[in-house]
N, C-alpha and C positions, 0 to 999 in steps of 0.2 A: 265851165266851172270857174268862179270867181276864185283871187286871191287866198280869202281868208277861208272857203273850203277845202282848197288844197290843203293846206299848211293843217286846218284839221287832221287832212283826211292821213296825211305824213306822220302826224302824232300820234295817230291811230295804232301806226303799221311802225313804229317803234318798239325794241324787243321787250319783252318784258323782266323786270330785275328784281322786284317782288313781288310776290304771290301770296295772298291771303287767300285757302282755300274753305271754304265751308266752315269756319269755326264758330263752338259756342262758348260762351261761359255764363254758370250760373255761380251766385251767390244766393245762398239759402235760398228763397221763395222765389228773385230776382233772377229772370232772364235778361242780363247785362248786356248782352252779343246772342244776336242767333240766326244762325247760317249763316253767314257772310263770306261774301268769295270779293274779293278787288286785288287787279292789278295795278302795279304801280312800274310803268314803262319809262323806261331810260329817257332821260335828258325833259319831259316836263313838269310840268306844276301839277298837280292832284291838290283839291281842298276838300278836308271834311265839313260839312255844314250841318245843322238839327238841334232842334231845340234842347232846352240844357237835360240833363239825363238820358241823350240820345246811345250814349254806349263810342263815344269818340275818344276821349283819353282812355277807357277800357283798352277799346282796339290797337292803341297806341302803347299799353301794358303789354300785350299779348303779342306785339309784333317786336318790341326790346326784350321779351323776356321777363318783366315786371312781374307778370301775373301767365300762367300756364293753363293753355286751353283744354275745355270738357273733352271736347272732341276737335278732329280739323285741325290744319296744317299750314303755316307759314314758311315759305320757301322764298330766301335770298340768293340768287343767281341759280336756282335746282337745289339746291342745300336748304335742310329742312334745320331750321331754326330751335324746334320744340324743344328740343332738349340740352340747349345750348344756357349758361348763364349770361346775363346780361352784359358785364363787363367780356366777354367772349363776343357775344355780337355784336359789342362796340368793335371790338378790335375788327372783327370781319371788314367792316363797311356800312352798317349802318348807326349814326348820331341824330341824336335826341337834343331837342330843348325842354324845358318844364316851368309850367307858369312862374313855378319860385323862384327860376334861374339858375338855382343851386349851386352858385360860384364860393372859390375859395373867398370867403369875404374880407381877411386878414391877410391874403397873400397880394404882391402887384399885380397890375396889370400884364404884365411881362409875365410874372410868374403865373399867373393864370393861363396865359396861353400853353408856356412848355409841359405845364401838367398836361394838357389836353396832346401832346406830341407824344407821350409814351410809347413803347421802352425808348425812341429816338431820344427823349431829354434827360434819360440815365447819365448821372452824371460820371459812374464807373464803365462807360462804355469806352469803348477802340476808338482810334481816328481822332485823338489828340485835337491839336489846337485848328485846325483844318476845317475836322468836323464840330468843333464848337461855333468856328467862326461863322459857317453855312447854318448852323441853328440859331444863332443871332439873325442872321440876316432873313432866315425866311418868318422870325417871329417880326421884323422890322416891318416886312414887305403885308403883315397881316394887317398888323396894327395901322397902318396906312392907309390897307384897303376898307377897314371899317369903321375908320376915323377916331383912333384912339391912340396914334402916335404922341400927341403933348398929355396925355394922363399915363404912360407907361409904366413911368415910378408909382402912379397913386396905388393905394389900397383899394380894392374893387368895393368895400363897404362907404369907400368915399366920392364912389359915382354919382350921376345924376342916376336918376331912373333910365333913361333911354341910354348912356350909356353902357348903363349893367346889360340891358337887350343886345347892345352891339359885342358887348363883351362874349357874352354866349354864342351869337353867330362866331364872335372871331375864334372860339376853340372849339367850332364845328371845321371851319377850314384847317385848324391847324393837325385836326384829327386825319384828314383825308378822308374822310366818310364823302360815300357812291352815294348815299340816300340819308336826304336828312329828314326828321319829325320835326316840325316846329308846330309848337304849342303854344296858339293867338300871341305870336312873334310882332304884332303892331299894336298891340293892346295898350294904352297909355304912349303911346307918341305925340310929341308934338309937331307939327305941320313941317317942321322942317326936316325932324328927322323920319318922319314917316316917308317921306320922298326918296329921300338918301338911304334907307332901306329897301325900298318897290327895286330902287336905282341898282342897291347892292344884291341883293335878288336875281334879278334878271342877269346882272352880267354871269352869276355864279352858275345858274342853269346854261348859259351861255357856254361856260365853260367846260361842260358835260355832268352837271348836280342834279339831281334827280330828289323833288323836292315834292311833301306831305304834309298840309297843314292844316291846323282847327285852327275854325277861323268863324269868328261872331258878325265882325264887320262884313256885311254884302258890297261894300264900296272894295276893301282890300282884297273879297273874293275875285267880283268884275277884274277886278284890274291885274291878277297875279296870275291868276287859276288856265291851263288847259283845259283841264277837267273838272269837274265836280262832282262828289257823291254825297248823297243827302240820305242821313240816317235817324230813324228816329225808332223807339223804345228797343232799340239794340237789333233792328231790322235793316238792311241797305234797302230803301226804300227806289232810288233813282240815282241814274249815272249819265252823264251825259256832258256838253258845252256848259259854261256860266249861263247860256243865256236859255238855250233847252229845262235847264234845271230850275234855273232863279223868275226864270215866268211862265211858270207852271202854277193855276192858282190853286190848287189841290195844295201841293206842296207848301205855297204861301202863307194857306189858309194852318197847315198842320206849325209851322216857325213858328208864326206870331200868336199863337193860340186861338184864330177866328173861327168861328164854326163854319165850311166847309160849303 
């Protein structure tokens, strides 16, 4: 067994930390999700991929809390999710991104991070100047790691574009979220920072992040992804390697709209 079927075959046989079980959801006539079961195993990459109206940010409502399934269950470490509000299963452990970003846009830099530290950046907590000083430092040590130390004073409305992206990963870190969603997290990058993301990325799984993401680009799939699942009219179609999945031409043929 080569190399890179080992290290497969390891990813495999990592625990599992979310559990999508069989859920549906309709809207009126619209079967948005139906039956879907995927796990999402500790420490790697899972991407969602399918053409647009596949039921991926659906599935991404329905695993935050967003939107509440027909039927079927969503389970974070055996803890069944369903009935939990979203800011509750933020706090659990698992963080979101969203294509709008949805940052404070008048608040800084800085201040955008410690929002995402909550109750930790209550400013009427215990632990005085000690623990002020240790939440300085770990928003310091963020902002560093996602290359947003010399904008810390700005207003997040006065970012570039690809800063406001890094802005979001940095109050995924700062939250401690076990599982994060990111939603087409390289969409509008330019070449440099699209790297210095792949780069920020991988060290974060490194460190034990457990990451899900929609994702258009099949370059950013290739390159990020463990796993792949490929969804289309709210069906899990296929599950499998990037390369199992992305040269499949059934699959292919269903992406780019070719007849089959």
């Amino acid at each position: 067994m080569n190399a890179s079927a080992t290290r497969d075959e390891n990813r495999t046989e990592q625990p599992v930390l979310l559990e999508v079980r069989q859920v549906n959801k309709r809207f009126g006539g619209l079967q948005a999700v139906s039956d879907v079961s995927l796990s999402l195993r500790a420490g790697i990459v899972t991407t969602l991929i399918g053409p647009n109206g596949a039921g991926k940010t659906t599935l991404f409502n329905l695993i935050t809390g967003h939107l509440k399934p027909d039927s079927g269950d969503v389970l974070f470490q055996g803890r069944s999710l369903n009935a939990m509000e979203p800011w509750r299963i933020a706090r659990t452990g698992v963080g979101r991104t969203f294509q709008d970003l949805r940052l404070f846009t008048h608040m800084s830099v800085e201040e955008n991070v410690l929002t995402a530290m909550e109750p930790g950046a209550w400013l009427w907590q215990p632990g005085g100047a000690a623990t002020r000083r240790q939440r300085t430092e770990k928003v310091q040590q963020i902002l560093a790691t996602t290359h947003l130390a010399h904008v810390a004073g700005s207003r997040a409305i006065d970012l570039s574009y690809a800063e406001r992206k890094f802005l979001s990963i940095a109050r995924l870190i700062a939250s401690d979220a076990k599982i994060w969603l990111l939603d087409e997290p390289a969409s509008g990058l330019d070449p440099r920072s699209y790297e210095e993301f792949l780069a920020l990325l991988r060290a974060q799984v490194q460190s034990g992040v457990t990451v899900c993401i929609i994702e258009h680009n099949l370059d950013v799939v290739a390159n990020v992804s463990d796993r792949v699942a490929f969804l289309d009219q709210g069906r899990l179609l296929a599950e499998g390697t990037p390369r199992e999945v992305l040269d499949d031409p059934h699959l292919a043929s269903i992406y780019f709209g070719e007849t089959a």
